[in-house]
N, C-alpha and C positions, 0 to 999 in steps of 0.2 A: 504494500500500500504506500503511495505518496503521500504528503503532507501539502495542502493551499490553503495558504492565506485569502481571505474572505473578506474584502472591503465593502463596504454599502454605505451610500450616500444618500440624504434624500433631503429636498427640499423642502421643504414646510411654509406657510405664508399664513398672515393674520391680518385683518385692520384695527388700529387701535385711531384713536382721537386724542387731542388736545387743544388747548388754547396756546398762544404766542401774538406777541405784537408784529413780528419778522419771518422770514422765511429762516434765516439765520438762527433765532432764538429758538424756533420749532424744530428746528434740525437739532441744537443744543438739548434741548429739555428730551426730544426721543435718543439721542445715547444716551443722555442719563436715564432717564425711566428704563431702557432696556440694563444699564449695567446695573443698577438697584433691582432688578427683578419685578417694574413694577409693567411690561409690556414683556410679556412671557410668552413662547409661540409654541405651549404644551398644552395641550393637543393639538392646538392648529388645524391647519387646512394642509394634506400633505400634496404636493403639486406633483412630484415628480420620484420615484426611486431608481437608482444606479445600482450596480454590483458590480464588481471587479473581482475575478478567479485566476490567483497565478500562484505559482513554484517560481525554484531555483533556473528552468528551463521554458515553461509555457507559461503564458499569458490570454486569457479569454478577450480580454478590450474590455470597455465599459461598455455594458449593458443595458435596457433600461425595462425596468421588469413590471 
C-alpha cells in the first residue's frame, strides 16, 4: 500500500452588514470584526470544494468535487 497526502480546500462565503462613514472605515471595522470573531463564516454558504491526491511520485491536480 502507498501513502497520499489529502488536501481539500473549500471556499465558504457569508454576508455580514455594518455601518461606517467611509469606504475606508468599513473596510477597517470588517478586519476587525472578522479578527475578533465577530463576522465568522461557520457555517457559511460553502461555494466551492477542491481536493488535491498526491505521493512522493503522483499527483491527481486539483479537483473540484
Amino acid at each position: 500500500m502507498k501513502k497520499y497526502t489529502i488536501t481539500i480546500e473549500e471556499t465558504v462565503s457569508d454576508i455580514f452588514y455594518l455601518e461606517a462613514n467611509s469606504l475606508e472605515e468599513a473596510k477597517e471595522k470588517a478586519i476587525e470584526n472578522y479578527n475578533n470573531s465577530v463576522f465568522v463564516l461557520e457555517p457559511g454558504n460553502l461555494i466551492e470544494t477542491n481536493i488535491l491526491v498526491e505521493n512522493d511520485k503522483e499527483n491527481s491536480g486539483w479537483f473540484e468535487l
